[in-house]
C-alpha positions as MATLAB code, in Angstrom:
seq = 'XXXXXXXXXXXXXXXXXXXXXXXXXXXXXXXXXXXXXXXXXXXXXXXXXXXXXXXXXXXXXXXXXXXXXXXXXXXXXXXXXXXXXXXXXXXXXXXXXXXXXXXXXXXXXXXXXXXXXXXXXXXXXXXXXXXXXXXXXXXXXXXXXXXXXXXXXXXXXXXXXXXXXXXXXXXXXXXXXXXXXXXXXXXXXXXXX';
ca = [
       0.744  -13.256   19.193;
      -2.657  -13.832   18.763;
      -3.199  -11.446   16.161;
      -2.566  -11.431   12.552;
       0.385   -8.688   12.563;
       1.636   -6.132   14.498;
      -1.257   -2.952   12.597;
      -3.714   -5.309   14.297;
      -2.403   -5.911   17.368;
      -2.158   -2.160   17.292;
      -5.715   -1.714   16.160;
      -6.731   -3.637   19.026;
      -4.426   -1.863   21.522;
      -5.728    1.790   20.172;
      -9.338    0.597   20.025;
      -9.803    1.479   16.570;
     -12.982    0.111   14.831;
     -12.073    2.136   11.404;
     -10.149    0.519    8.470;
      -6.880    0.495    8.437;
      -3.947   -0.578    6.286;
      -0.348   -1.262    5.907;
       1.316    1.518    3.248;
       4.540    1.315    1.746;
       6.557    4.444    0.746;
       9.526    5.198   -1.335;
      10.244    8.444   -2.191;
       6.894   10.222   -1.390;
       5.561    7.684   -3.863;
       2.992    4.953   -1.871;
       1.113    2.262   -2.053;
      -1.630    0.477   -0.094;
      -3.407   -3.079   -0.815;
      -6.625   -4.658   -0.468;
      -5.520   -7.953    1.065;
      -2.308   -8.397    2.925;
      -0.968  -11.327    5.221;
      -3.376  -13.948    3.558;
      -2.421  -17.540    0.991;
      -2.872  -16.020   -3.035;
      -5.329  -19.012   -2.552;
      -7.688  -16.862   -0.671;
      -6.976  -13.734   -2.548;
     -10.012  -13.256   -5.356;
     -12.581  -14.312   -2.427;
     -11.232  -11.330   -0.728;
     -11.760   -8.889   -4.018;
     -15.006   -6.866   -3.169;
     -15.916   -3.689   -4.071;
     -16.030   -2.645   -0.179;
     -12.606   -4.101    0.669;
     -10.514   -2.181   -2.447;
     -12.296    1.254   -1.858;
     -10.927    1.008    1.594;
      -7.554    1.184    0.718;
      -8.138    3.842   -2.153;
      -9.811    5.969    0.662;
      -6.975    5.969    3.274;
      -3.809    5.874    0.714;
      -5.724    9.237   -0.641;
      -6.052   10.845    2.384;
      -2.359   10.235    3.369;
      -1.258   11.641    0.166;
      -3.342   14.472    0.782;
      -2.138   15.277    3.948;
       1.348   14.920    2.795;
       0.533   18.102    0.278;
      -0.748   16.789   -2.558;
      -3.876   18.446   -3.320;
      -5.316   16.107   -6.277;
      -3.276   12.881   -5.868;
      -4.063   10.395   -8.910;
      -4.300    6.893   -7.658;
      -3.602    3.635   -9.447;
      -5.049    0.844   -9.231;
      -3.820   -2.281   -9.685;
      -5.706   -5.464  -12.003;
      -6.292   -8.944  -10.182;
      -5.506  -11.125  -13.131;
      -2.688  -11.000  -15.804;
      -2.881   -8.171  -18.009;
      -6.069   -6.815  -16.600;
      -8.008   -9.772  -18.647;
      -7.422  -12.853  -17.809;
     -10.451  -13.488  -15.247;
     -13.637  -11.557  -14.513;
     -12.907  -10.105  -11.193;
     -11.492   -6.571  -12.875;
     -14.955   -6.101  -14.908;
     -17.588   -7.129  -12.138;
     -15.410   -5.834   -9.006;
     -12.340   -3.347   -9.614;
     -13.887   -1.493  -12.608;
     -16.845   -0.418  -10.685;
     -14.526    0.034   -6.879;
     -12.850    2.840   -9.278;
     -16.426    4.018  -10.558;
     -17.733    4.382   -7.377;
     -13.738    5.954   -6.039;
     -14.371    8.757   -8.786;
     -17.649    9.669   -7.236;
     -15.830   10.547   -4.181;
     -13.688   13.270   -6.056;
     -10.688   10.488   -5.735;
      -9.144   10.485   -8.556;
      -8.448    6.906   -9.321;
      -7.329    4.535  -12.666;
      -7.202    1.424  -14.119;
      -7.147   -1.453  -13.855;
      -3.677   -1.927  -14.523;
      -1.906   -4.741  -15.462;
       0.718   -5.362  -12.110;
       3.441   -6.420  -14.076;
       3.995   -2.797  -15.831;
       2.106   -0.949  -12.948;
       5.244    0.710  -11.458;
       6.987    1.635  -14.507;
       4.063    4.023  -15.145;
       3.127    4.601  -11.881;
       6.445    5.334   -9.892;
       9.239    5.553  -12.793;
       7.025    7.557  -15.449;
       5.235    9.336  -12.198;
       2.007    9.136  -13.715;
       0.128    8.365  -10.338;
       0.956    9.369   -6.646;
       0.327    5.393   -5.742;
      -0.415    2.386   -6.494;
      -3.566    0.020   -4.937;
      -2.758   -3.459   -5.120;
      -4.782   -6.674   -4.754;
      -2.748   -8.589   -2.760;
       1.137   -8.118   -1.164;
       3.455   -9.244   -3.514;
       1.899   -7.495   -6.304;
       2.706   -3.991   -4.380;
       5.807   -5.372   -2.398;
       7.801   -6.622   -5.020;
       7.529   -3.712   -7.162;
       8.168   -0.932   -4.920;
      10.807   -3.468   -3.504;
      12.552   -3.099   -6.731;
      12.922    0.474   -6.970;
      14.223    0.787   -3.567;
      14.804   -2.180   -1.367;
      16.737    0.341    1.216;
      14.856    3.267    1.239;
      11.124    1.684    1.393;
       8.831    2.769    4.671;
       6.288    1.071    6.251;
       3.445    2.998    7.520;
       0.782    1.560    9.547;
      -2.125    3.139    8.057;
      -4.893    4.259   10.067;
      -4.314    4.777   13.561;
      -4.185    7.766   15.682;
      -0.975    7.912   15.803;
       1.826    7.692   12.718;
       4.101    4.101   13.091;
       7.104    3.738   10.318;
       8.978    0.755   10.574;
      11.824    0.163    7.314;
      10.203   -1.645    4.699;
      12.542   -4.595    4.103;
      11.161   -6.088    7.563;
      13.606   -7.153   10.237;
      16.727   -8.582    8.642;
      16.994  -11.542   10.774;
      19.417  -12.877    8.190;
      21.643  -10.221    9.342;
      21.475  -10.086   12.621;
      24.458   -9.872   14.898;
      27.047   -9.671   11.457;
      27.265   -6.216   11.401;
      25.970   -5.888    8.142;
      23.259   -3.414    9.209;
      22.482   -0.633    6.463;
      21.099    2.344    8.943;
      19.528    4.371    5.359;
      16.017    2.158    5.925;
      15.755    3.122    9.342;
      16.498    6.971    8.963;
      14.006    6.881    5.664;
      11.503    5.539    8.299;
      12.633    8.422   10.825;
      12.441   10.924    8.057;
       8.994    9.974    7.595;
       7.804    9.404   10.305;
       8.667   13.325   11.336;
       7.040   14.432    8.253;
       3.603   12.749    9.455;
       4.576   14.020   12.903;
       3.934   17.448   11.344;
];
């Protein structure tokens, strides 16, 4: 496939010239992230202001069309304990600033590795906006492994796909756990209506 996953082959195949974004849900609770399929090399080159006030932007109008009026959105630090580099004082601080003056209703930064104990277990925010994929996946991945959706973000129409990916490791064993895929069903109806 020529493209760099299957949200942009399906960009491509819808026509859509908009942002859009993978999001991961577990238990109405989502997340979105500012770079994706990419080496952590290449990460902070892809930290700009413009690229994490994407994200913020489409996770808060999902959450907003899923009924939540003022959703609270967390955003997640770059560098270890929100300090350890400069990207979080010349790039996330003022992607939040300039979030807020959209009426979105977004914090931090926050340090990843105690982002989803207040975010998801303590339910201070709605969701979480990472940096880069692990910091979201392995998180949310922890809470839930088998009840995690995928939603690709953005597109006309609503895609959910089980979070864990495809299980090739399982295939043909009949180990299959069929809660992932009727999660993503579940969903998938809700954003249906």
């Amino acid at each position: 496939m020529k493209f760099k996953d299957e949200l942009h082959y399906f960009k491509n195949k819808f026509k859509i010239k908009s942002y859009v974004c993978e999001l991961n849900v577990l238990n109405n609770f989502w997340t979105a992230r500012v770079t994706s399929h990419i080496p952590l090399k290449d990460v902070a080159k892809n930290i700009t202001i413009k690229n994490i006030l994407e994200p913020i932007k489409l996770v808060n109008k999902y959450l907003k069309k899923n009924g939540l009026k003022n959703p609270k959105v967390g955003v997640q630090a770059l560098n270890p304990h929100a300090e350890f580099g400069n990207e979080e004082k010349k790039i996330i601080i003022p992607a939040i600033n300039k979030a807020r003056k959209m009426k979105i209703k977004a914090f931090g930064p926050l340090p990843c590795d105690t982002s989803f104990i207040k975010a998801y277990k303590n339910k201070e925010y709605n969701c979480l906006v990472g940096m880069y994929h692990d910091a979201i996946q392995s998180g949310l991945k922890s809470f839930g492994f088998e009840k995690g959706v995928t939603v690709q973000g953005g597109l006309p129409i609503p895609i959910t796909t089980p979070a864990h990916g495809t299980a090739f490791d399982i295939v043909g064993k009949n180990k299959a756990n069929v809660s992932p895929m009727l999660e993503s069903l579940k969903l998938l109806l809700k954003l249906l209506s």
